[in-house]
N, C-alpha and C positions, 0 to 999 in steps of 0.2 A: 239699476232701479232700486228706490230704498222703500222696504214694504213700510206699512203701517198696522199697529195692533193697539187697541188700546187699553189700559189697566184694566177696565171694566172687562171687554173682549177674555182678557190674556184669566184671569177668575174664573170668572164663569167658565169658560172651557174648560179650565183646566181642574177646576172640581168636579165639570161633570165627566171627562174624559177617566179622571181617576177610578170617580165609581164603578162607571157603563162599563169599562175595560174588564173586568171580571161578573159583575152583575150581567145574567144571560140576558143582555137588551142590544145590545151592538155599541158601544167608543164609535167607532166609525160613522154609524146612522146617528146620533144624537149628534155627532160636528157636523154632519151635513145640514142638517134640518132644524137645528136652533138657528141657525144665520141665516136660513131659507125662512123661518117664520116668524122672525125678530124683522127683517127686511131693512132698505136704510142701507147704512153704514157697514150694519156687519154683514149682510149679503156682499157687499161689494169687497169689504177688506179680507171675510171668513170665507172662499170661496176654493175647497183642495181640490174640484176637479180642473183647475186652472193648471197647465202643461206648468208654467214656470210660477207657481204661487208661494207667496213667503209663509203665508197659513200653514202650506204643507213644513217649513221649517220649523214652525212652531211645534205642528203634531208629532214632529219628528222627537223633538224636546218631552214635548208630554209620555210618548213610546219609552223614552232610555229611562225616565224618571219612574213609569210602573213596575219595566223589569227590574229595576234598585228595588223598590218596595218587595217586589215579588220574593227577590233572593235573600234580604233581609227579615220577611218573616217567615221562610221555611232555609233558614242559614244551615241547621242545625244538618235537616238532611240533604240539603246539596253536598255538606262538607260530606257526610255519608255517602253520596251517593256518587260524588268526584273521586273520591278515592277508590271507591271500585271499580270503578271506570279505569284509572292509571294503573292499578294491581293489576287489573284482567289483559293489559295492553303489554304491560311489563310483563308477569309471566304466560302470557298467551293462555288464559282460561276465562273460562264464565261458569263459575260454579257455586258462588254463592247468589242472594234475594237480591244484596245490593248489588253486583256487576250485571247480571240479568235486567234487573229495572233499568240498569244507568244505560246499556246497549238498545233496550225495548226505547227508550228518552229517543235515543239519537236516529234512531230507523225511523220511528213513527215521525219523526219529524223533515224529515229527508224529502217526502211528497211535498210538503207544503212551499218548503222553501225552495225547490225548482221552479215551481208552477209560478210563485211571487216573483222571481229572479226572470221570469221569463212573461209572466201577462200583467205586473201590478202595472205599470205603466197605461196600459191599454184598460183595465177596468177602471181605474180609478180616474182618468178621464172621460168614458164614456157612462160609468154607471154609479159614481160619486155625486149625483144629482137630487136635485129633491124629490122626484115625482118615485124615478124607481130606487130611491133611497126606503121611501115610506111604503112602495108594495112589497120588497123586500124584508122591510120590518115587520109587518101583518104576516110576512109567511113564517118568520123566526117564530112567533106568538102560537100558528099553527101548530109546528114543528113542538113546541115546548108542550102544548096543551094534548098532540095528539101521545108525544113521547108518554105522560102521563095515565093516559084513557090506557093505555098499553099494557102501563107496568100495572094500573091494580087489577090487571088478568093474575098477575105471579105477585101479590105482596109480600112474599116470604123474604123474597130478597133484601128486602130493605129489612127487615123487620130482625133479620136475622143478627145488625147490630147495632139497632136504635138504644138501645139503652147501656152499651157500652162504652166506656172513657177509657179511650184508648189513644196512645202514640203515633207519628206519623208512621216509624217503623212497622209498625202492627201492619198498617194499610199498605203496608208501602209490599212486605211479605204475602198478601194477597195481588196484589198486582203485580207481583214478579212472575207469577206462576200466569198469567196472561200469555197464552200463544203469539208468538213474534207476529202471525200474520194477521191477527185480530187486533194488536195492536198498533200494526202500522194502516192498519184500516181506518181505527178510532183518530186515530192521530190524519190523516188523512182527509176526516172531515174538518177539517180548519180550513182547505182551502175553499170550502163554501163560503169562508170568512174574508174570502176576499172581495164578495162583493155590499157594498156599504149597506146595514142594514140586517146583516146576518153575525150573529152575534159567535164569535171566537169559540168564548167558554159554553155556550149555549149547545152548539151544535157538538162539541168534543162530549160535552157531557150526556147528553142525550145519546152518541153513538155506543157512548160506554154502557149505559143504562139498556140498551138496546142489546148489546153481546152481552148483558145476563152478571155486568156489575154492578151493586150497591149504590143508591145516589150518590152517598157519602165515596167511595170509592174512585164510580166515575168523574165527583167533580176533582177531586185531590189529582187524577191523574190527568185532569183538563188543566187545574195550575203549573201543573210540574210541566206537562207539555207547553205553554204559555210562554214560558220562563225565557227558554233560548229563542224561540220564533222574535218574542217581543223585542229581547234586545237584539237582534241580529238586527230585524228591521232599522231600528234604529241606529245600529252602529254602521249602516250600508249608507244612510241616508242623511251620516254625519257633517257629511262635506256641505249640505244645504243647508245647513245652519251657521256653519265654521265660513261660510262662502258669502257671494252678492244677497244671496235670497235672505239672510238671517239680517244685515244691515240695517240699521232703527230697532229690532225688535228684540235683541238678545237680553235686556234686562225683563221685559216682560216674559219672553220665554223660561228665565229664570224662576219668575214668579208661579206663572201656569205650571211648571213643571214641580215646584216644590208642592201646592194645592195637589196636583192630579197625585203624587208618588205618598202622601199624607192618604187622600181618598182611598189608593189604593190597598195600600197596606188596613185601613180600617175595614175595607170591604171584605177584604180576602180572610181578613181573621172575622168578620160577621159570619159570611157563607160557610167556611169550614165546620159551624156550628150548628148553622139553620137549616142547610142539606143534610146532614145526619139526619133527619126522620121530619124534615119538611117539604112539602111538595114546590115545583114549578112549576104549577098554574099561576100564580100571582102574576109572576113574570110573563107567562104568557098575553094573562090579560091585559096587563100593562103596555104592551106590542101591540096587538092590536085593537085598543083604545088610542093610543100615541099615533097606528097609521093611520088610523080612521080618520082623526082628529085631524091630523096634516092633508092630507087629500081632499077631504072636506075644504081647510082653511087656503089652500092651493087654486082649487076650483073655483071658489069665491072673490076672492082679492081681485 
């Protein structure tokens, strides 16, 4: 079966997937619920809770192309953070910030990718929908607005390094010293991320703001965790592109992918700026107005 996608389609997604994918709104709820509310054409062609849909090859495309961006603008400390990972493996230690963070990386990330490897199938068919794409998105919004009301009980935390210009290593020596089981906890809530509408970085970051880290802190170690989840996804689900399901659409997947890996990379270096000493209510709001909006426009139609 040869899908169809069309220029317009393959853009548009793939600029918004690039953003939503790190901005705490959900990548996942914005590809459900633009083609849900655009109607037509793109409901029928843009459709990923479809068992065998070429859509889902596309997003597959858009996935490999954020984690590029992802790794291309924090290069500096993956090389960092790679090699202590190999040091700690080679000589059987973990004694410095970096082999401790790179170990805390791979733990914290361990829950997510069982639970994908074993239910994405079944969520992303039954709950890749419009209706509970958009109550899903309304709780993300909760979720960010309440995480907020929370933290200015404690504003110190934050405050503690809003007005410092500092390196990723600086943060990165705070988040080494994160208890292993705190941060496979943090790490942990990504799999909330699996169902459409619940935003990846949203919820990582939030859990970290919650165990008593820095915005700035929590979101750095919600991209760093982001990094292998995204590409793995994508490198699993490589064969649907390279295969029947990618057939017609591989120049456009080219194109959505370049937009989305552009997006991403501009978003990631916005947020690491704007979290340092700005709040996530915007983005709350933003969720749910967006669910409001679609449930309303659902009900109607």
């Amino acid at each position: 079966m040869t899908g169809h996608l069309s220029w317009l389609e393959a853009g548009v997604i793939g600029a918004v997937q690039g953003v939503s994918e790190l901005f705490p709104v959900s990548s996942l709820g914005h590809s459900v619920l633009i083609p849900a509310l655009v109607g037509g054409s793109w409901q029928r062609d843009l459709n990923v809770s479809s068992p065998e849909s070429p859509y889902l090859a596309f997003i597959v495309g858009l996935h490999v192309a954020t984690a590029i961006a992802l790794i291309v603008y924090f290069w500096r400390d993956w090389k960092r953070l790679v090699a202590g990972l190999v040091t700690s493996i080679v000589r059987r230690e973990v004694r410095t910030g970096d082999q401790r963070l790179a170990w805390l990386l791979v733990l914290a990330t361990i829950p997510v990718g069982l639970v994908g490897l074993i239910g994405e199938h079944f969520l992303r068919t039954h709950l890749a929908r419009p209706v509970p794409t958009a109550i899903f998105l309304g709780l993300n919004g909760l979720v960010l607005l309440g995480a907020e009301q929370l933290r200015r009980r404690d504003a110190r935390v934050d405050s503690e390094y809003v007005d410092e210009r500092e390196s990723g290593a600086e943060s990165d020596a705070r988040l080494a010293t994160v208890p292993t089981g705190q941060g496979v906890l943090i790490g942990s809530a990504q799999i909330l991320a699996l169902a459409s509408g619940i935003s990846r970085s949203g919820v990582t970051t939030v859990a970290g703001m919650l165990r008593g880290l820095s915005r700035e802190d929590a979101a750095r170690f919600s991209f760093l965790l982001a990094t292998p989840v995204i590409l793995a996804a994508g490198a699993l689900k490589l064969g649907d592109l390279t295969g029947p399901l990618g057939d017609g659409i591989r120049p456009q997947v080219l194109f959505g992918s370049l937009l989305s890996g552009v997006g991403a990379y501009l978003s990631v270096r916005f947020l690491t700026r704007y979290l340092a000493n700005r709040s996530l209510c915007p983005f709350g709001v933003y969720c749910l107005v967006a669910a409001a909006g679609s449930l309303v426009w659902f009900a109607v139609r």
